[in-house]
ZADO-1210 file (C-alpha; in nm, 4 decimals, padded with zeros to 6 digits):
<atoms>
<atom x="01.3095" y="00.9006" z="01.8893" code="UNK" pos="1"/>
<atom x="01.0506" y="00.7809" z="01.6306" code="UNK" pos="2"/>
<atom x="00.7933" y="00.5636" z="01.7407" code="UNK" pos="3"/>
<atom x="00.7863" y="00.2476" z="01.5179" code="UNK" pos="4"/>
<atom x="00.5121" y="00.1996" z="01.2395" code="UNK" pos="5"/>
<atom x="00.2737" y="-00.0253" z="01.3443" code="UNK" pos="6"/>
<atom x="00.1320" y="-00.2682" z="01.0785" code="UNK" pos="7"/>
<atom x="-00.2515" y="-00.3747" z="01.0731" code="UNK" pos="8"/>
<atom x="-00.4194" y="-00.6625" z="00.9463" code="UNK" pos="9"/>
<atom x="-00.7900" y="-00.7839" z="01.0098" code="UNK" pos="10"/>
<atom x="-00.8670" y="-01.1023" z="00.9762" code="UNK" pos="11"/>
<atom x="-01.2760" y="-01.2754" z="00.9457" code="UNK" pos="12"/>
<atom x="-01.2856" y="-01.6541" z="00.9808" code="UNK" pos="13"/>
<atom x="-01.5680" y="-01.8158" z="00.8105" code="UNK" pos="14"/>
<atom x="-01.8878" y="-01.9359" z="00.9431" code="UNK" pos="15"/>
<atom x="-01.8588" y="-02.1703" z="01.2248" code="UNK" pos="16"/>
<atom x="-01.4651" y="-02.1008" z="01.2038" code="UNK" pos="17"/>
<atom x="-01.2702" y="-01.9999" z="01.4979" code="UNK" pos="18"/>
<atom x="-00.9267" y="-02.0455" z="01.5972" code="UNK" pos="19"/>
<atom x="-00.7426" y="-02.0517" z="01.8941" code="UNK" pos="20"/>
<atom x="-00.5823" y="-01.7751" z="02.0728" code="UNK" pos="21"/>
<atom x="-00.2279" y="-01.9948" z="02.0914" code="UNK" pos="22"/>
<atom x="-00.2539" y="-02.0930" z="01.7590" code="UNK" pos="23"/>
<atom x="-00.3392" y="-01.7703" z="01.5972" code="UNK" pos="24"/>
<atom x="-00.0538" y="-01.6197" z="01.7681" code="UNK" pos="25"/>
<atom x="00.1738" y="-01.8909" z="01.6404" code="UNK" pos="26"/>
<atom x="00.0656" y="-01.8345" z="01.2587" code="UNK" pos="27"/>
<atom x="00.1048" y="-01.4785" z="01.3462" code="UNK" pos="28"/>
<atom x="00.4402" y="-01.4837" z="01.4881" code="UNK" pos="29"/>
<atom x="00.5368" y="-01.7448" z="01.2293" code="UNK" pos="30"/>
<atom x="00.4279" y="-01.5244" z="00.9355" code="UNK" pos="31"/>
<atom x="00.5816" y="-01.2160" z="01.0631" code="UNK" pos="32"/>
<atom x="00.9552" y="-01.3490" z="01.2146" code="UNK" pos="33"/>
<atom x="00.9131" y="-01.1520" z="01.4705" code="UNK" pos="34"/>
<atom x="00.8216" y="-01.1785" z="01.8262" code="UNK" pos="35"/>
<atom x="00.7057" y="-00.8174" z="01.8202" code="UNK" pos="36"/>
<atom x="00.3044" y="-00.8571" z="01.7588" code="UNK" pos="37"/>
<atom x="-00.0182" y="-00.8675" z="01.8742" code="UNK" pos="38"/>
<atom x="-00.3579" y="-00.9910" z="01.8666" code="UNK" pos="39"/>
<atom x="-00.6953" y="-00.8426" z="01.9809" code="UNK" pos="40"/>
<atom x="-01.0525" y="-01.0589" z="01.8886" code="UNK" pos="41"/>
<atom x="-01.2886" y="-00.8494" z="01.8507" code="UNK" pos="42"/>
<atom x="-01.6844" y="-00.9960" z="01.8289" code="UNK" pos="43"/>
<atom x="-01.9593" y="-00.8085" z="01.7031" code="UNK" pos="44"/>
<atom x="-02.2233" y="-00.8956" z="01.9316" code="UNK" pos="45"/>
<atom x="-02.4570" y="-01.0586" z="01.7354" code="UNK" pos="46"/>
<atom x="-02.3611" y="-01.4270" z="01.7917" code="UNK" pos="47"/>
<atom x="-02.2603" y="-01.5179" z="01.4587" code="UNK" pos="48"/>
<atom x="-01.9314" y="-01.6611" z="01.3917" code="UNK" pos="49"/>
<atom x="-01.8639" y="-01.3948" z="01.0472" code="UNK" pos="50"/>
<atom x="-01.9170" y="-01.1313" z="01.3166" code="UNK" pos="51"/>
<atom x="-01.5481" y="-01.2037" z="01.4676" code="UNK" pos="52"/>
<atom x="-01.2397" y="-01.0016" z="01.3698" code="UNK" pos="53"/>
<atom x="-00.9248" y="-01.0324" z="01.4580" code="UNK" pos="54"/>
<atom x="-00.6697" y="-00.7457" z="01.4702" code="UNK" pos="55"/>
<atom x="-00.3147" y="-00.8332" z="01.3910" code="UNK" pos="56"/>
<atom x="-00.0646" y="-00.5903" z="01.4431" code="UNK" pos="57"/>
<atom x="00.2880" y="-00.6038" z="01.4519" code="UNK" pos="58"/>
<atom x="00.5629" y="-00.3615" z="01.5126" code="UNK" pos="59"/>
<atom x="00.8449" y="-00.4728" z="01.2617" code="UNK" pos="60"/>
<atom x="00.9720" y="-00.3129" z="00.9899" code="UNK" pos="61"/>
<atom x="01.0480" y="-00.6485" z="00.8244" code="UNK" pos="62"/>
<atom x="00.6435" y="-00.7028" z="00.7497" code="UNK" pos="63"/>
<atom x="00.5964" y="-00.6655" z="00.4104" code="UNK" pos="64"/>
<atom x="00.3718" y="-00.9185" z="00.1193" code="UNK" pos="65"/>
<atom x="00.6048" y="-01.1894" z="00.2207" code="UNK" pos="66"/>
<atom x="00.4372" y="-01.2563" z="00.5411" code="UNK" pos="67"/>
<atom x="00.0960" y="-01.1572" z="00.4340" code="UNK" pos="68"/>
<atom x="00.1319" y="-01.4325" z="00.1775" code="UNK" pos="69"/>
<atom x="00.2642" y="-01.6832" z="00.4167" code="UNK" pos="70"/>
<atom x="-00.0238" y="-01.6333" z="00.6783" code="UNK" pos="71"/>
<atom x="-00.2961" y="-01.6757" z="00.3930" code="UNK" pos="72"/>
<atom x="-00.0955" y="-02.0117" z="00.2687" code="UNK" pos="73"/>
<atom x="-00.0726" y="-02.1212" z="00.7164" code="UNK" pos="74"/>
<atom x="-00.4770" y="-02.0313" z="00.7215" code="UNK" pos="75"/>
<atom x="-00.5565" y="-02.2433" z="00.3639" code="UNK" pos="76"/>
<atom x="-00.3230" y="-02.5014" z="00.4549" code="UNK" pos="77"/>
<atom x="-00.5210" y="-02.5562" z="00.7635" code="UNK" pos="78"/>
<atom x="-00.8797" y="-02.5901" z="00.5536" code="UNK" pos="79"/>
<atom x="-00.9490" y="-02.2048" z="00.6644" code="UNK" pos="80"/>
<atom x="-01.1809" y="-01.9825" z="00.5003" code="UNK" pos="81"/>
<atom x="-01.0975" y="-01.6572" z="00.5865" code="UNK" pos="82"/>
<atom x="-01.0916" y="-01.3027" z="00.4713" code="UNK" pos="83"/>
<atom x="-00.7217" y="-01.0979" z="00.5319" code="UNK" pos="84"/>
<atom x="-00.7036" y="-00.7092" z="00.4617" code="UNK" pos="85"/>
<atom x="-00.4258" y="-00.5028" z="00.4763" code="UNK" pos="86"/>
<atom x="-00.5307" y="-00.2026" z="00.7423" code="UNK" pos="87"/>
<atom x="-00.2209" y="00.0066" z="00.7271" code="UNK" pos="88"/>
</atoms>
């Protein structure tokens, strides 16, 4: 059997941004339809809030722009400034 293609997206908050872990996974979950994600933070160590990514990952096929595009319009809708790149 094939494992399934996972999809990767990083996202940077900007300065003095952060966003809960519930809430992030909401948007996330939201964004992808599918229950099938997950979520890492990862913080560069030097204290400043640009230093934080956050890896989104999801394992369904059904990820495509769509859901890209609605994550960006969740994250401006909420006043967000924010950087999203496609990893994979």
């Amino acid at each position: 059997m094939k494992p399934p293609h996972v999809h990767l997206f990083v996202l940077h908050l900007g300065r003095r941004q952060s966003i809960g872990p519930v809430r992030l996974h909401h948007m996330w979950k939201t964004a992808c339809g599918s229950a099938s994600i997950g979520i890492s933070r990862n913080a560069q160590g030097s204290g400043i809030a640009d230093d934080t990514a956050y890896l989104l990952t999801t394992y369904s096929e059904a990820v495509h722009q769509r859901a890209e595009q609605q994550m960006r319009d969740m994250l401006e809708g909420d006043g967000f400034s924010f950087r999203l790149m496609r990893s994979s």
